[in-house]
Phi, psi and omega in degrees: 000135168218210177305310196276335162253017211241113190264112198220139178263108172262145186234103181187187177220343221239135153359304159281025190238324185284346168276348177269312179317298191316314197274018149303309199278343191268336163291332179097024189274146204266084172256105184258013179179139186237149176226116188225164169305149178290170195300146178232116170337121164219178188137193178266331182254016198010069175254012189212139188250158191219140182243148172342153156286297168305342162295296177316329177278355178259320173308329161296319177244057180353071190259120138357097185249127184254119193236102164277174197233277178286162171252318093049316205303155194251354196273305188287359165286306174334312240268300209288312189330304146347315183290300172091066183281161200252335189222191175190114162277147172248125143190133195071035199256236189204180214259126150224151217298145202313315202279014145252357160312291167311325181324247186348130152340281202270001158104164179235126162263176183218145171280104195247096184302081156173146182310075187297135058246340190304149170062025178276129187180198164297323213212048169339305195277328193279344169284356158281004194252314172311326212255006176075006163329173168226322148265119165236221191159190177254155196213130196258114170233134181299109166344062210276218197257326158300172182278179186320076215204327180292182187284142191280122195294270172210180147222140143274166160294231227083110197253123174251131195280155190275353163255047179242131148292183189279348192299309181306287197299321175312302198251002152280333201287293151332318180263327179295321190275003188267323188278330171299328192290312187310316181316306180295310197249031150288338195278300183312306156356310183270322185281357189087036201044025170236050156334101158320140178195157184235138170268165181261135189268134175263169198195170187262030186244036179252156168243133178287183117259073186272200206282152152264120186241168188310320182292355180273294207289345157320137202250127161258082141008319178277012162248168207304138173298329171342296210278355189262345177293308182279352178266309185279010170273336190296311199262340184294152313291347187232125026276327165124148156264150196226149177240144183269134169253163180201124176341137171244353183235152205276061192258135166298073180229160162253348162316165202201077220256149158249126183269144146257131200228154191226331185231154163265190153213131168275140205259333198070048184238127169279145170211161213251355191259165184288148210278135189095346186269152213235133161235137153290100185232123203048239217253336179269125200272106181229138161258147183262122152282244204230300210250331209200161198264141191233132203270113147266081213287316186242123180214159144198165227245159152330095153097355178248155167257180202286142187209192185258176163333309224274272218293238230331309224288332207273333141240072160214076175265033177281318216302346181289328192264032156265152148247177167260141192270357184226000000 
């Protein structure tokens, strides 16, 4: 058995699932079916369907593509059966069910962005950057009956700078979990499909990853600055972290303004004003925390696009008779 004859089911859906697919097929590795979500409305009028970025990169390279609805469905359980695959790689896909799991000879993985058992969930990489690490990485795991719960493959590392954002931590990840993946399944290859795996051990240390949602993303101003920096570095740029701003002074408006904030600076200047409170000083824009005044450097206001501090300043020279409401 080798590269060219080792029959592999790719699974995924998102921009960081198409750098491990590339370097499969650009490697000679035998990808004989790609499986991704079906195409999704978009527009204003959501009258146009837009397929996956791995659906576009297999239709390129004329790989077979399978878009189920259900995973479950019994004509695409038919469609995959067909392929007769010896592995089925995952990244970035969706939960899937044992009897597609289960299909493949040698069994199906997954590239999971974080060091497992730490950080199993949706959304790995933006809680590791919220949560101040300075390392995480990628993790090859064989699949169960549980979330990111199988037996462990490998792992790479990843060093994360105390100024990155998540966007950063993303496309290193990306790029390291494109190369773990080829890695794992050069080991089934070699190993015949009878793959070394460690099962994982759990501890009252685990860290979660859920899902995020807007409300996960409100910034509270009454924690420490430190922890209010890594959270919104955490969110940079997408989803983004947001602040309710609200008048401090008896001004007559109907606006209703939301701050987004993308990038900080720490400043070490302690302050004595209530946590949310916004100063100007020149060109430069602070919010107050629990402890220390946090620098905003990247924003963006309600109904305007994103700039930096100095250019909002130049027209919004108001923004001191605001607060942040959390």
């Amino acid at each position: 058995m080798d590269k060219s004859t080792l029959r592999i089911v790719f699974m995924g859906t998102p921009e960081f699932a198409v750098e491990s697919l590339q370097t499969l097929v650009e490697g000679g590795y035998n990808v004989v079916a790609v499986v991704t979500q079906p195409d999704k409305p978009v527009g204003r009028h959501q009258d146009t369907l837009q397929a996956s970025p791995v659906k576009r990169y297999a239709l390129e390279h004329n790989i077979p593509v399978l878009q189920p609805v259900k995973m479950k469905d019994e004509s695409f359980i038919e469609q995959l059966r067909s392929f007769n695959a010896d592995i089925q790689s995952v990244v970035a896909f969706r939960m899937l069910p044992e009897v597609v799991w289960g299909m493949p000879r040698f069994g199906t993985f997954n590239v999971h962005a974080a060091l497992l058992p730490q950080y199993r969930g949706a959304a790995p990489i933006n809680w590791a950057v919220i949560n101040g690490e300075t390392q995480t990485g990628v993790t090859t795991f064989f699949l169960d009956k549980d979330i990111d719960t199988g037996r462990i493959i490998d792992k790479k590392t990843f060093d994360i700078p105390d100024d990155a954002d998540v966007e950063y931590v993303y496309d290193g990840l990306m790029r390291l979990g494109a190369q773990l993946c080829k890695e794992t399944i050069d080991k089934v290859i070699e190993c015949d499909g009878d793959v070394p795996s460690v099962a994982q051990e759990d501890n009252d240390c685990l860290k979660p990853a859920p899902k995020i949602f807007k409300e996960t993303c409100e910034i509270n101003w009454n924690q420490p600055a430190k922890q209010v920096y890594d959270f919104i570095r955490g969110l940079s740029p997408y989803p983004g972290a947001w602040s309710s701003l609200e008048q401090s002074v008896e001004v007559s408006t109907k606006n209703k303004l939301v701050l987004k904030v993308f990038k900080t600076a720490k400043t070490g200047r302690s302050t004595g004003q209530k946590a949310g409170t916004i100063m100007v000083e020149g060109k430069q824009m602070f919010i107050a925390c629990a402890d220390e005044w946090l620098e905003i450097v990247n924003l963006q206001i309600s109904g305007k696009k994103r700039m930096n501090a100095n250019d909002f300043l130049n027209g919004m020279r108001t923004i001191e008779d605001y607060h942040c409401t959390k």
